[in-house]
Structures are given as structure tokens and as C-alpha cells.
C-alpha positions as CSV (number, residue, x, y, z in Angstrom):
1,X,-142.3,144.2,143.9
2,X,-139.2,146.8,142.7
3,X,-141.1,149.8,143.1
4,X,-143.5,151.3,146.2
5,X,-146.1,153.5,145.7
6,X,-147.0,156.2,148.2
7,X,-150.9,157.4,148.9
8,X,-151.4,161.2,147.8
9,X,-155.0,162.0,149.1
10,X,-157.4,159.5,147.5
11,X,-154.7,158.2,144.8
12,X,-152.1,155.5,145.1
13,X,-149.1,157.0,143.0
14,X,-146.3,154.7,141.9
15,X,-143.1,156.8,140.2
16,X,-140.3,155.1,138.6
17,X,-137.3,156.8,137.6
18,X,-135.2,156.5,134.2
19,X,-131.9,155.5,135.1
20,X,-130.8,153.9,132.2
21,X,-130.8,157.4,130.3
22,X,-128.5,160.5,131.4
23,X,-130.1,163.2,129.6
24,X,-128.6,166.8,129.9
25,X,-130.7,170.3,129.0
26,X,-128.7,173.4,128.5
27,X,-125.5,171.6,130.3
28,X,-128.0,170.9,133.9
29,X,-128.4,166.9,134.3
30,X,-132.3,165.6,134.5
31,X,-132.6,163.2,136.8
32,X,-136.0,161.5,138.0
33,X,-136.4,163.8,140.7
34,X,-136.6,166.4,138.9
35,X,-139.0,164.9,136.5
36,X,-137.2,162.1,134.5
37,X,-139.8,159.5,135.3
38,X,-142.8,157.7,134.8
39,X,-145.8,157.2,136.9
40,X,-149.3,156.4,137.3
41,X,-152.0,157.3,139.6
42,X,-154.9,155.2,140.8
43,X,-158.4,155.7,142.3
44,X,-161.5,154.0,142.7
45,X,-162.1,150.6,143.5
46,X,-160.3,147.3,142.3
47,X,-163.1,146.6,139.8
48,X,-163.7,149.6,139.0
49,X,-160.5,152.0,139.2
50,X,-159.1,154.9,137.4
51,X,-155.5,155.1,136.0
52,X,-153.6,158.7,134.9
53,X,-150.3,158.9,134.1
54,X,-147.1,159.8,132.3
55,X,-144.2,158.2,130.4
56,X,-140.7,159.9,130.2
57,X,-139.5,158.2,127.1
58,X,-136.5,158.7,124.6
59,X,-137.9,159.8,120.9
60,X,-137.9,156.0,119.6
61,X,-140.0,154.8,122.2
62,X,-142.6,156.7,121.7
63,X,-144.7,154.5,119.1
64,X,-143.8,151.0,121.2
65,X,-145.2,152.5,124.2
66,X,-148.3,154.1,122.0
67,X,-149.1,150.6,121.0
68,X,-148.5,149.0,124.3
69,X,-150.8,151.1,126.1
70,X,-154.1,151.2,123.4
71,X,-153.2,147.1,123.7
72,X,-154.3,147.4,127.3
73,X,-156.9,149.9,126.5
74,X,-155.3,152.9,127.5
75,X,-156.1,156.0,125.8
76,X,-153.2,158.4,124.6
77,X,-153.8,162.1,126.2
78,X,-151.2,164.4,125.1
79,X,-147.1,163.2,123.7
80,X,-145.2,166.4,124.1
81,X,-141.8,167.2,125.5
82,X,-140.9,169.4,128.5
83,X,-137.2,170.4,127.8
84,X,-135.1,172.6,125.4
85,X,-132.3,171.8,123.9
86,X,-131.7,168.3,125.8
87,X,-129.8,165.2,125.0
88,X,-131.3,162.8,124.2
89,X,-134.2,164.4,123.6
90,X,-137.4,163.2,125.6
91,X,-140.5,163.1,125.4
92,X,-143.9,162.7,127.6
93,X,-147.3,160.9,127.1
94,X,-149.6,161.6,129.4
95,X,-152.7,158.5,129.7
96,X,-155.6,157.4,131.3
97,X,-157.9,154.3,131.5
98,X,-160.8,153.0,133.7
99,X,-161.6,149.7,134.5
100,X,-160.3,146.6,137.0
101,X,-157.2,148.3,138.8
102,X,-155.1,144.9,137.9
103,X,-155.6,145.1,134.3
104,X,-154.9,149.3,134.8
105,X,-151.8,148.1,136.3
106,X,-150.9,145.6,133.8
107,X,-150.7,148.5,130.9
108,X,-148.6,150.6,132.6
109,X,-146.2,147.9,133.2
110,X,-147.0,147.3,129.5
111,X,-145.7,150.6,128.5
112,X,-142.6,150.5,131.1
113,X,-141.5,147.1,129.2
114,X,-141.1,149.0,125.9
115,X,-138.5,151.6,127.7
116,X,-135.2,150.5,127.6
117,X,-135.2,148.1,125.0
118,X,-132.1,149.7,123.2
119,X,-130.8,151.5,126.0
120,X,-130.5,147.4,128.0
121,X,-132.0,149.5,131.0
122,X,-135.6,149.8,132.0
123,X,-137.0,146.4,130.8
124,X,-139.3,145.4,133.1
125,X,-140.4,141.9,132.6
126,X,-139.8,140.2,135.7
């Protein structure tokens, strides 16, 4: 696996980082540790688990990554943004779901396939 999670009290947290996009706010350059990322959070047990999250995404990914997650049951929380003035501009859906931790899982990596797509960066089908 590409990415390690890391246990924050009773979660598991994975955070993956948008590399493929250098956005800049008010000339200061956003980078994943400062928030530029996606992640998800899990708790519970593997059949029956808990999934919250959010998607850093650039304005034209929004509605693929919409679909992707209600395809894997995944229920859309909150699409805002977080910045002023940056380029591109980004935006950030926040999500949650309940149900077998694997198939939790497998919408999140739903939603990180549909990032990247024009950008040739975060596609993560492999």
C-alpha cells in the first residue's frame, strides 16, 4: 500500500497529500501539510465501522468525486472552500458512511481515483 495510516486515539487516520496541484493563496504556497490533502478516519469494528473524512479537490472535481462517493454509499456533509483568493481555487467535502470498514475504504479510494484525472497526477487505480 502507497500510503500509512497513523492511530489518533480510537481512529485509524490515513492523509494523502495533493501533489499534483501547486495552489497559491494571497502569493503563500499550500501544501498538504498545511492542509492540501485528503483523508479519512475510521472507527469501529471491520463489519461494522465508521468512515469521516475530507477531499481537497480542484473546482472540476467536485461533482466526479460527489458521484463516486454516494456510489459507495457515502453521504455528502458539507463542499465549501477554506481559502481566499487562491489559485486554482479548491474546494473541500467533508463525508461520512457506516458499514464493513473494506467497503468504507473502497469509497474513499473511489473518490481519490476521480482527483487528478486532468491534472495526470492523483489517479489512484493501482
Amino acid at each position: 500500500m502507497k500510503y500509512q495510516g497513523v492511530v489518533n486515539g480510537p481512529t485509524y487516520k490515513y492523509t494523502v497529500g495533493r501533489a499534483d496541484v501547486q495552489s497559491v493563496m494571497m502569493g503563500t504556497e499550500m501544501t498538504a501539510a498545511i492542509g492540501l490533502n485528503s483523508w479519512a478516519s475510521f472507527a469501529g469494528k471491520h463489519s461494522d465501522a465508521h468512515i469521516a473524512g475530507d477531499i481537497a479537490m480542484l473546482e472540476q472535481e467536485v461533482n466526479p468525486v460527489i458521484k463516486a462517493l454516494r456510489a459507495n454509499n457515502l453521504e455528502v456533509v458539507a463542499v465549501h472552500n477554506h481559502m481566499l483568493f487562491d489559485q486554482p481555487r479548491m474546494m473541500f467535502l467533508h463525508y461520512y458512511g457506516r458499514g464493513p470498514a473494506a467497503q468504507l475504504a473502497g469509497g474513499f479510494r473511489a473518490a481519490l481515483n476521480e482527483l487528478g484525472k486532468k491534472t495526470g497526477g492523483m489517479n489512484m487505480r493501482h
